[in-house]
C-alpha positions as CSV (number, residue, x, y, z in Angstrom):
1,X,5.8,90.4,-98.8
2,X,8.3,88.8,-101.2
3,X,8.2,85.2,-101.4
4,X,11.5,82.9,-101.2
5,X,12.6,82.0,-104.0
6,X,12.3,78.5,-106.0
7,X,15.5,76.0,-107.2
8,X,14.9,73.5,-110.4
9,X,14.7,70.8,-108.1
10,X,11.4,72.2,-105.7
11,X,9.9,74.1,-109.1
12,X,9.8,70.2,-111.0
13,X,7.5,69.4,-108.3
14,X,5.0,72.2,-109.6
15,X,1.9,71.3,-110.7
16,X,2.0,71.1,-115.0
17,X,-1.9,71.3,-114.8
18,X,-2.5,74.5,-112.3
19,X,0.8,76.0,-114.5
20,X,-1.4,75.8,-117.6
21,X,-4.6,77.4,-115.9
22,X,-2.7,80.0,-114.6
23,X,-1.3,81.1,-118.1
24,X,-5.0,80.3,-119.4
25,X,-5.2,76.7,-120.8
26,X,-7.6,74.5,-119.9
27,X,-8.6,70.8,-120.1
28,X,-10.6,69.6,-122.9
29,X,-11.3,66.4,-121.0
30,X,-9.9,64.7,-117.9
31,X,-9.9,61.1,-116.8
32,X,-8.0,59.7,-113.6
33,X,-4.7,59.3,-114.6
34,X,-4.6,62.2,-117.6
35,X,-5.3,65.4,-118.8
36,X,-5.9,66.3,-122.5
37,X,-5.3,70.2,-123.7
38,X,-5.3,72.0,-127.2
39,X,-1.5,72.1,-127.8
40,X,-0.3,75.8,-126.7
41,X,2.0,75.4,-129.2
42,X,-0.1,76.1,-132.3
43,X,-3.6,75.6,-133.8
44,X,-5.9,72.9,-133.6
45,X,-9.2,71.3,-132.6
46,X,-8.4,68.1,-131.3
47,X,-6.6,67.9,-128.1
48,X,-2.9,66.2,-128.2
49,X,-1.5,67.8,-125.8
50,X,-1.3,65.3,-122.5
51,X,-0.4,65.9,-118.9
52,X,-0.3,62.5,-116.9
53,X,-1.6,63.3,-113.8
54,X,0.8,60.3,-111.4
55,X,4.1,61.6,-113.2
56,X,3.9,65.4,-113.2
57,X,4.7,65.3,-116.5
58,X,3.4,66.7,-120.4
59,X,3.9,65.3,-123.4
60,X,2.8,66.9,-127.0
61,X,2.0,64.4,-129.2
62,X,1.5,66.6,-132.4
63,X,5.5,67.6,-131.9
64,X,6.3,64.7,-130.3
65,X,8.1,66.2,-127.3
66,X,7.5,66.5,-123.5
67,X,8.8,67.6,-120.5
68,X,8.5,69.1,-116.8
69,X,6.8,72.3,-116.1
70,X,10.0,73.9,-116.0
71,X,10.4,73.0,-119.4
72,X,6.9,73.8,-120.0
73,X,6.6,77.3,-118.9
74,X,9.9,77.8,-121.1
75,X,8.5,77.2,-124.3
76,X,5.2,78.8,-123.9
77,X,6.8,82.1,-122.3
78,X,9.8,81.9,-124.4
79,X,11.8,82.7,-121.2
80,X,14.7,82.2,-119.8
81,X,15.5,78.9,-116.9
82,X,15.9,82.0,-114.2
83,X,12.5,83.9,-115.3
84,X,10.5,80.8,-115.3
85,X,11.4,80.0,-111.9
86,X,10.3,83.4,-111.0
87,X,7.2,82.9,-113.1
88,X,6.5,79.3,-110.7
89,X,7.6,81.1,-107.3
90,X,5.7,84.1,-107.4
91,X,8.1,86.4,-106.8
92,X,7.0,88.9,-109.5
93,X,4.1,89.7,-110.3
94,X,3.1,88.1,-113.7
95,X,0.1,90.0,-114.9
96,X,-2.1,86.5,-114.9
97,X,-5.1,86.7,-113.2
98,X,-6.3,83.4,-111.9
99,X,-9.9,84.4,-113.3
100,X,-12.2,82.5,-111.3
101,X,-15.1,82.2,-113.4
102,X,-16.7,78.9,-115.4
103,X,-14.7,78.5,-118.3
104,X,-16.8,78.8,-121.7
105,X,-15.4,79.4,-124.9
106,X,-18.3,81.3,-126.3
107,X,-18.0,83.6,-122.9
108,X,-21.4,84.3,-122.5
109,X,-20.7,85.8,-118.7
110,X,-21.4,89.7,-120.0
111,X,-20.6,92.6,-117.6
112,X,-20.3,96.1,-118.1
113,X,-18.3,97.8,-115.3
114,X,-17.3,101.5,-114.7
115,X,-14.9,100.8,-112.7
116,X,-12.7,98.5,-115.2
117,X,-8.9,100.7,-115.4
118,X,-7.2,100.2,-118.8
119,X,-3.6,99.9,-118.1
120,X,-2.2,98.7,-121.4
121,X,-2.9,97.9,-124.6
122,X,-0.6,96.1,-127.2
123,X,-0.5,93.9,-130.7
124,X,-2.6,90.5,-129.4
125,X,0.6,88.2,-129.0
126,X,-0.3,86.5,-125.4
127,X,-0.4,82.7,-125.7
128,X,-4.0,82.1,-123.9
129,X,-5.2,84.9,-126.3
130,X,-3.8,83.4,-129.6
131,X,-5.1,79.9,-128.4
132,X,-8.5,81.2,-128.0
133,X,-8.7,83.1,-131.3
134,X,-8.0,79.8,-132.8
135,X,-10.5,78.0,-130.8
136,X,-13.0,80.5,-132.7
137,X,-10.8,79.6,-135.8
138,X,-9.2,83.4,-135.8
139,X,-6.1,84.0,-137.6
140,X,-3.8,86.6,-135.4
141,X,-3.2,88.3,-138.6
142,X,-6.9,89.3,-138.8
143,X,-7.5,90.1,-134.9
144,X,-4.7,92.2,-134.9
145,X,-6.2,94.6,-137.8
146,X,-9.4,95.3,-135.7
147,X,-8.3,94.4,-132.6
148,X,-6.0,94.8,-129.8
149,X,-4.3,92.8,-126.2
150,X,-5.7,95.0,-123.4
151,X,-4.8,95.0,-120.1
152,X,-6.4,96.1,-117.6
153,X,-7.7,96.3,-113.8
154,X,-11.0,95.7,-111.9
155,X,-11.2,95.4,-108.2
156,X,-7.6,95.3,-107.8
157,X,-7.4,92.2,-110.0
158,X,-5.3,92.3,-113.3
159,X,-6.7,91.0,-116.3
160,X,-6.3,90.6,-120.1
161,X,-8.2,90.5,-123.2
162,X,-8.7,90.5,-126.6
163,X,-10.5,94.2,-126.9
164,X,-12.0,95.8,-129.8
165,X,-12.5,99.7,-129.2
166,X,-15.8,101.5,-129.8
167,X,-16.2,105.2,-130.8
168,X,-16.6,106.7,-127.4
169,X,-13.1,104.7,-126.6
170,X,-14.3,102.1,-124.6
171,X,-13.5,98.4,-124.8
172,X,-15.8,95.2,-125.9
173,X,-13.1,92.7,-124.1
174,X,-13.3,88.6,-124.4
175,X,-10.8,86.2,-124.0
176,X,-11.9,82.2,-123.6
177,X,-13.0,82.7,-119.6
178,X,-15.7,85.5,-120.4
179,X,-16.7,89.1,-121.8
180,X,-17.0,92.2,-120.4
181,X,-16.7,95.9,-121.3
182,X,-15.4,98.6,-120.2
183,X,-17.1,102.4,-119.7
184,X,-18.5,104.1,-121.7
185,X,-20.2,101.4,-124.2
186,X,-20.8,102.0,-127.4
187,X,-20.6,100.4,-131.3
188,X,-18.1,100.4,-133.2
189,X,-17.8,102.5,-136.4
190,X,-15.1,102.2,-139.1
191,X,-14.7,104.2,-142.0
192,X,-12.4,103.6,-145.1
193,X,-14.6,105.7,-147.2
194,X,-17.1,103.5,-149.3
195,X,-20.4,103.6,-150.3
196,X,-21.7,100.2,-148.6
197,X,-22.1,99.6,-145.0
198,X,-21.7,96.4,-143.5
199,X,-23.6,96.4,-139.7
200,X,-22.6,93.0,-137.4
201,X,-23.7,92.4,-134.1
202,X,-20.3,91.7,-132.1
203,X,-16.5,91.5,-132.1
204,X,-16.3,87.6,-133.4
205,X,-19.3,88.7,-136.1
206,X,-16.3,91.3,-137.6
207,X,-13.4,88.7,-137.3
208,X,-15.5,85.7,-138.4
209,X,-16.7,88.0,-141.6
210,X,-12.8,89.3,-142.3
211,X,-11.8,85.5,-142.5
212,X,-14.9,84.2,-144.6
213,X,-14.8,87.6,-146.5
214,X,-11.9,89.8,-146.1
215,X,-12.3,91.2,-149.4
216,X,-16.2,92.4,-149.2
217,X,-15.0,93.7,-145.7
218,X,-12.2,96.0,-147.4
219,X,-14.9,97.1,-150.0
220,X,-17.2,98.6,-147.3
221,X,-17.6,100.8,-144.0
222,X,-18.0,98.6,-141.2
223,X,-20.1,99.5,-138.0
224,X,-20.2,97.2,-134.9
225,X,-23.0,97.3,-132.1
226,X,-21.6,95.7,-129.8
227,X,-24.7,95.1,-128.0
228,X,-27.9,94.8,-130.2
229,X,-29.3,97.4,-128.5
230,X,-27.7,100.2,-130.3
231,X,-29.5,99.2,-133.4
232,X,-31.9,102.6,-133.2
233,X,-28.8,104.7,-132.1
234,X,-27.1,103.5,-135.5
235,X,-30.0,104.6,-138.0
236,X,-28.8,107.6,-138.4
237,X,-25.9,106.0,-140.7
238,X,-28.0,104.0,-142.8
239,X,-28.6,107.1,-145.4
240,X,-25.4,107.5,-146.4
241,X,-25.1,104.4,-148.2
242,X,-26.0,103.0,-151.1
243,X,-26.2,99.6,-150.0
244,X,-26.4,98.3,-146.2
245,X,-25.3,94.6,-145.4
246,X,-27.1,93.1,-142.2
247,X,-25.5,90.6,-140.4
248,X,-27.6,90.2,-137.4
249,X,-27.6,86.7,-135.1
250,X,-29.9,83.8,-136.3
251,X,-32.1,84.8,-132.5
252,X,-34.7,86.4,-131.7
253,X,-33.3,89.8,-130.9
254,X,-31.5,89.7,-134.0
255,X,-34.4,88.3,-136.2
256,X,-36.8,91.2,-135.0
257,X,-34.0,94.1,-135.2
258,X,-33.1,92.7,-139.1
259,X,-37.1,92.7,-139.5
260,X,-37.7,96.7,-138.3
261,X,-34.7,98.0,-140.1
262,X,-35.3,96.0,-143.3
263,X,-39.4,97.3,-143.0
264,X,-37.5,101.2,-142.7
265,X,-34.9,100.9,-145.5
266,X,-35.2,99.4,-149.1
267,X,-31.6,99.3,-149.9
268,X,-31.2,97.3,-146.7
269,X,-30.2,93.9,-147.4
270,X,-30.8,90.7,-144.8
271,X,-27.3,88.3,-145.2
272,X,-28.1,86.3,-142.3
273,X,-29.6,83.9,-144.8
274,X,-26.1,83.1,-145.5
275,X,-25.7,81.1,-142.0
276,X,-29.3,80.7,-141.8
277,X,-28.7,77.1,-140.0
278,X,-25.9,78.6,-137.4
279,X,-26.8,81.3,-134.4
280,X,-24.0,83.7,-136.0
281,X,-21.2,83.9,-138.2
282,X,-18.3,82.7,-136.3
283,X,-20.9,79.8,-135.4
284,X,-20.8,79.2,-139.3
285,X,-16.9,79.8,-139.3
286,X,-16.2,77.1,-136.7
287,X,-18.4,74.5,-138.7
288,X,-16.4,75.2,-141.7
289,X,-13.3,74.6,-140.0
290,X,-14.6,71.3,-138.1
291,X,-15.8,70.0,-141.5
292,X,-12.1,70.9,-143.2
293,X,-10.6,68.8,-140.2
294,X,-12.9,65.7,-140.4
């Protein structure tokens, strides 16, 4: 059933802080009278974006300008007065799920689910999207050359994601809520032809390495796992090379997977010396940027 539609005057009254949620930003921290987000606006790591919570009202302190949630929705859509209001009533359908699930910016809520429908896959350019690549300290730049925005549907929900295709066209998808994948899975192999192999562990592994490394990643094949578990499956690889680059998580999984493929092949090297005091590489990345910001 359609719903009525919305003037200015009733949308002002909209919530800024269930607006934000729904188009995927979330509180850093709350107190009683405030709300403090990551600006949706741009990159950074300390919230100055605040909502007071007794006037309805945001103000971003990094740009110095504030508003209503007409305003609001506005800017971060870059829509027009009469779409936003259709945005706030509900009256079309937005392609926002309302993904109730804890937030965690790692997303460590894995699911693999046959019955996930792609229905649409584009250059990453959705704002909760670009927000959490930053949070991972992610360049767009870099996510779009290995990555794509993916739609799709599970349970007669719509959701998005960023989603990084494996060789049996499947999708590893995240965005800052949780990850999932879609059927079949698979790793991730990508050749431009070289004679060294570089062999991560995940999505954020490959985009933490292109921003730390870019150029040793354009010097070498790259193959993905997606799920350590497909370390045996990807063996069959490792003679081609001349040289094979492990970057394997600082865990135990990781640790005893680098341990049987480095005890197989002698011109497999161990690089996860290199973050030896972080769990992965993007772990490693994130420090960096924290220290660069201090």
């Amino acid at each position: 059933m359609k719903r009525k539609k919305i003037n200015c005057e009733t949308a002002r009254d909209f919530s800024v802080i269930k607006t934000l949620e729904k188009l995927g930003h979330f509180p850093n921290r709350t107190t009683e009278k405030e709300a403090w987000f990551l600006s949706p606006f741009r990159s950074e790591t300390q919230a100055s974006f605040k909502v007071s919570k007794t006037k309805n009202r945001w103000y971003d302190h990094g740009e110095g300008i504030g508003g209503n949630v007409i305003d609001l929705v506005c800017k971060i859509l870059k829509c027009s007065i009469k779409d936003t209001l259709m945005f706030l009533s509900d009256s079309i359908p937005i392609n926002i799920s309302e993904q109730q699930h804890q937030c965690d910016t790692k997303a460590t809520n894995t699911i693999t689910d046959a019955n996930i429908e792609i229905i649409k896959v584009q250059e990453i350019r959705h704002p909760a999207l670009v927000q959490y690549l930053n949070l991972r300290g992610i360049a767009l730049d870099i996510a779009n050359t290995y990555c794509k925005e993916v739609w799709y549907k599970n349970k007669g929900n719509k959701f998005f994601a960023i989603g990084l295709k494996n060789n049996k066209d499947g999708w590893e998808l995240r965005n800052k809520i949780f990850k999932n994948s879609s059927s079949p899975k698979s790793y991730t192999y990508i050749q431009n032809n070289n004679k060294q192999l570089i062999i991560l562990e995940g999505m954020f592994d490959l985009l933490s390495l292109a921003t730390l490394y870019n150029n040793l990643l354009k010097s070498s094949d790259i193959l993905v796992l997606n799920s350590i578990s497909f370390i045996n499956a990807i063996e069959k690889y490792m003679s081609k090379y001349a040289l094979v680059h492990l970057y394997l998580d600082n865990d135990i999984p990781g640790q005893k997977a680098t341990q049987d493929v480095i005890n197989k092949y002698k011109h497999v090297i161990d690089k996860s010396s290199s973050y030896k005091n972080y769990k992965d590489l993007n772990d490693l990345l994130n420090h960096e940027m924290s220290q660069k910001n201090s």
